[in-house]
C-alpha positions, 0 to 999 in steps of 0.5 A: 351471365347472372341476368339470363338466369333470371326470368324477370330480365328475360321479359325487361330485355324485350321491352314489355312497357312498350306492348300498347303500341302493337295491342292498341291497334289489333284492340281497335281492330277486334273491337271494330269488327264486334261494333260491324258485326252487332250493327249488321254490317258483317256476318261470319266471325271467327273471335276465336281466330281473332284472339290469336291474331291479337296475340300474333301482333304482340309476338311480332312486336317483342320480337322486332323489340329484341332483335332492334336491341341487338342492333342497337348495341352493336351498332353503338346506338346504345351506351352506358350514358344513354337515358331511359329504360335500362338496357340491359345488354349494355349493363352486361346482364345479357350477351349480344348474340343471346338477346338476337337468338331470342328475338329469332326465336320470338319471330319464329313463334309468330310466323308459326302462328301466322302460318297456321291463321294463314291456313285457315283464312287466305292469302290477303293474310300473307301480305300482311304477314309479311309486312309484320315480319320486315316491320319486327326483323328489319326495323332498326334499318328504317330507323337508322336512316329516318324511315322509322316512323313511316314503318311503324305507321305502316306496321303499327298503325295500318297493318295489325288492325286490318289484318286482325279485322281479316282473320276474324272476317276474312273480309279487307275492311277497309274503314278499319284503316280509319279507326285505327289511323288515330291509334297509329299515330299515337304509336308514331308518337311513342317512336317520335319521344324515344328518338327525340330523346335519343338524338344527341346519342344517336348522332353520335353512332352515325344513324338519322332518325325523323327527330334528328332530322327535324331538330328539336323544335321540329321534333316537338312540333311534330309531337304535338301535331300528331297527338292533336290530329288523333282526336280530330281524325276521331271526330272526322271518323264520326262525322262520316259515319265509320265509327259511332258518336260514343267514340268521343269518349276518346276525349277522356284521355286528351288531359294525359295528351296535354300533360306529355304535350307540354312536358315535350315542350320544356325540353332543350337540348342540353336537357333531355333527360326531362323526357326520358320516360316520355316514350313510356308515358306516350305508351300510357296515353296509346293504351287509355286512348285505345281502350277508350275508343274500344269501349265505346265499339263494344258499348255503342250497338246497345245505345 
């Protein structure tokens, strides 16, 4: 086919726009870690091994992408008439099983990489690991019967930041899972606009998700409410001292939360399409949040 031949479709069918939802978390991670380290609460870091589990997140994350858009297509979830990014099996740039045997492959590298950070670490990684591994090649399964947005809670949300702050420590850190729970629920929101766009779509190919559940009031509710409780679970992270007061920094970006806010807000079920790109800007609004509350990690020990 004309679009396997070009290196530029091989990256768009992998869905590289929605990279924030799995580096924010292991940024929160990493950054969490150099904030312990600094301030003398750990000792022993490996950034090196840190580094690589960063990178393990995001192959895990591209190939849950590519297998879920196999999925997606073969189970009528994606049409010709569906909004949003484009896809690029349904435009015919791509066969089916090419886009699955890419997605294998993906998840193959990230198992090697994992395999190799296990040996170097312990077993608490395999865990994890293998939470990352239903999380990337069994994901369109929660999905099409609701229980997406808990996976990737899970996946997302918990597992990246805990398993990055591991491999560098080889130490559960659990505040981490409170660092990182505000990130994660931006991620959940990423999910949540993609389905509540989708849903009309979606009810037609016969799968549930959350959104469709909830109906679009309920959907927007939920919106909403997730994008607010991140920033207060910041502030409650601060009061209790697990992250530093410099994490209110994380307000700069609570502006570009109110615009998607609000854009959720105008949308009707006779017009979806005015959110058809709110996924994306939900991914924009998950990488300024991140680097916002990374920066002041990195910054807050020489304060």
């Amino acid at each position: 086919m004309e679009g396997e031949g070009k290196l530029i479709n091989w990256i768009k069918v992998a869905h590289p726009w929605a990279i924030p939802a799995s580096l924010s978390p292991a940024l929160i991670g990493y950054s969490y870690v150099f904030y312990l380290y600094k301030t003398g609460e750990i000792a022993g870091v490996n950034w090196t091994l840190g580094l690589l589990a960063v990178l393990g997140a995001l192959i895990f994350h591209l190939a849950g992408n590519l297998i879920s858009e196999y999925h997606d297509y073969v189970s009528g979830v994606d049409v010709q008439e569906k909004i949003g990014p484009e896809r690029l099996i349904v435009k015919g740039l791509f066969k089916p099983k090419t886009v699955l045997y890419y997605g294998y492959l993906v998840l193959l590298a990230g198992i090697l990489l994992g395999i190799y950070l296990l040996l170097h670490t312990g077993l608490p990684l395999l865990a994890l690991g293998v939470i990352g591994a239903i999380g990337a090649g069994l994901y369109y399964r929660f999905k099409y019967v609701a229980l997406g947005d808990l996976i990737i809670f899970i996946t997302f949300g918990m597992s990246i930041a805990l398993g990055v702050a591991y491999v560098m420590t080889e130490q559960l850190i659990w505040p981490t899972l409170l660092a990182v729970t505000p990130t994660g629920l931006l991620v959940v929101a990423i999910l949540h606009a993609n389905n509540t766009r989708d849903m009309l779509q979606d009810k037609a190919a016969g799968i549930r998700t959350q959104a469709m559940r909830l109906g679009l009031e309920g959907s927007q509710v939920v919106y909403q409410t997730i994008l607010l409780l991140a920033y207060m679970l910041v502030a409650m992270a601060v009061w209790l001292k697990v992250m530093a007061p410099l994490s209110f920094l994380a307000l700069l970006s609570f502006p570009l939360a109110m615009k998607n806010i609000k854009l959720m807000k105008k949308a009707t079920l006779e017009d979806l399409g005015i959110i058809r790109f709110l996924d994306g800007d939900t991914a924009k609004l998950v990488l300024l949040f991140s680097l916002l509350l990374a920066a002041a990690n990195f910054i807050a020990p020489f304060l």
